[in-house]
N, C-alpha and C positions, 0 to 999 in steps of 0.2 A: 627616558620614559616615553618620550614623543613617539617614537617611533614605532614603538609598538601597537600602540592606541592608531596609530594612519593604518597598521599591518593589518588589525582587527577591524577597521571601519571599510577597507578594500575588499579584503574578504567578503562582508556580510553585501557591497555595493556586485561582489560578481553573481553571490546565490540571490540576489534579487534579480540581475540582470540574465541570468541563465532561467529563474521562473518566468520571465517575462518571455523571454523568445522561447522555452517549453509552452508556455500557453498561444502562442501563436503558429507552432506547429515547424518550427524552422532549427530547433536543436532537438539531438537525440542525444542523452546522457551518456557519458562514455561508461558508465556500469549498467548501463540497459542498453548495450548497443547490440545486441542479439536479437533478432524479430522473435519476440516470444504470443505476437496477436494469436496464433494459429496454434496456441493450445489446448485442448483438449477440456472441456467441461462438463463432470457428468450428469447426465439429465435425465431420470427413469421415463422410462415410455410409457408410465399414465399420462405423467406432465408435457409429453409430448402432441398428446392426442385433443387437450385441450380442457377437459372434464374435469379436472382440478381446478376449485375454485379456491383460492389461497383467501382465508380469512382473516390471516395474523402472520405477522413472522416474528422467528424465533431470532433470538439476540444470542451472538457468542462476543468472549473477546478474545484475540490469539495473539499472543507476545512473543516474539520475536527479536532476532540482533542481526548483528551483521555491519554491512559497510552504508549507514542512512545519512547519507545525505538528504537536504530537501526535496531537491529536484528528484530523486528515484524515490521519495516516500509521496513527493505529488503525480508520478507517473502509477506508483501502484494501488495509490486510491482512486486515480480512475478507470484504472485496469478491473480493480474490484466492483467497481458501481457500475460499469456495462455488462459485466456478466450477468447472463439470466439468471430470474431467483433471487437475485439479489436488491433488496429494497431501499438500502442505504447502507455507507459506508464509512467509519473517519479513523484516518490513520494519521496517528501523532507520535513523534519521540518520546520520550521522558524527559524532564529537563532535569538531568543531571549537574552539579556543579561542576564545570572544565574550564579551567584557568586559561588553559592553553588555547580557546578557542576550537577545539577537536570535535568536529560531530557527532552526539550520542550515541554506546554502541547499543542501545534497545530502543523496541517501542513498540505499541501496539496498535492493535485494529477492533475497533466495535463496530462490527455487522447485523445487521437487521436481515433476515434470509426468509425466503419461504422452505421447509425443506422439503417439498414435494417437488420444486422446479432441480433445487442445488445440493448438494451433500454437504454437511460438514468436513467430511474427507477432502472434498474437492477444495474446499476453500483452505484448507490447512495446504494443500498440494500447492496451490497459486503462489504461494511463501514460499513452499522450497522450489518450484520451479522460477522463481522471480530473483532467484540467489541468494535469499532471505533465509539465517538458521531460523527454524522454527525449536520454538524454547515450550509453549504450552498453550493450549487450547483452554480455556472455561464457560460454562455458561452462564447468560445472565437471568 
C-alpha cells in the first residue's frame, strides 16, 4: 500500500513543480506546445474605434472536456484573461471522484466579457482552438 501513496504524492509534487516553472515562464506544456498567442479574436469595428463605453459585462459559463491537466487549465486561463473584452476569467475542473489519480476529464470556465469588445462565439472558439472539446455554452 506504501507505495502507492509515494506514486500519488510524486505526481501531485511534479503538477506543483511544472506550475511553478509555467509561472516563471521557463516550461511550455507538452499539450500546449503549438504557438497558439497569434489567434485570431473577433472584435467588431465599433469597439475598435473607441466609442464604446462598456458599462457591465456579461457573464457566460462554457463546459468543456478533454485532456486538463493543471498546467494547460492555468495556461488557458491566462490566455482567456489577456484577451480583449474580456474582464475576468476562472477556469476550474470538476472534482470528480478518481481513485486512480487520473486528471478530470471536464471543467469549466466563468467569463465576465464585454460583448461589444469580444463575441461569445469567439470565446467558445478559444476552447476549440486551445484542443479543448467544447460540450456547452450557458449564460449566467
Amino acid at each position: 500500500m506504501k507505495p502507492k501513496t509515494e506514486k500519488r504524492n510524486w505526481a501531485a509534487i511534479q503538477q506543483i513543480f511544472a506550475l511553478v516553472l509555467l509561472s516563471f515562464g521557463t516550461l511550455q506544456p507538452r499539450c500546449l506546445a503549438a504557438d497558439r498567442s497569434n489567434l485570431p479574436v473577433q472584435v467588431p469595428a465599433a469597439s475598435q474605434s473607441g466609442t464604446v463605453a462598456p458599462t457591465s459585462g456579461k457573464k457566460i459559463e462554457i463546459l468543456f472536456g478533454g485532456s486538463l491537466c493543471p498546467v494547460c487549465l492555468a495556461v488557458f486561463e491566462k490566455r482567456l484573461t489577456a484577451t480583449a473584452g474580456v474582464l475576468s476569467a476562472k477556469v476550474e475542473a470538476f472534482k470528480e471522484p478518481k481513485p486512480t489519480g487520473h486528471p478530470p476529464k471536464r471543467a469549466h470556465a466563468i467569463i465576465e466579457f464585454v460583448p461589444e469588445k469580444v463575441s461569445q462565439t469567439a470565446l467558445v472558439d478559444m476552447v476549440k482552438n486551445n484542443d479543448f472539446q467544447f460540450l456547452k455554452s450557458v449564460d449566467l
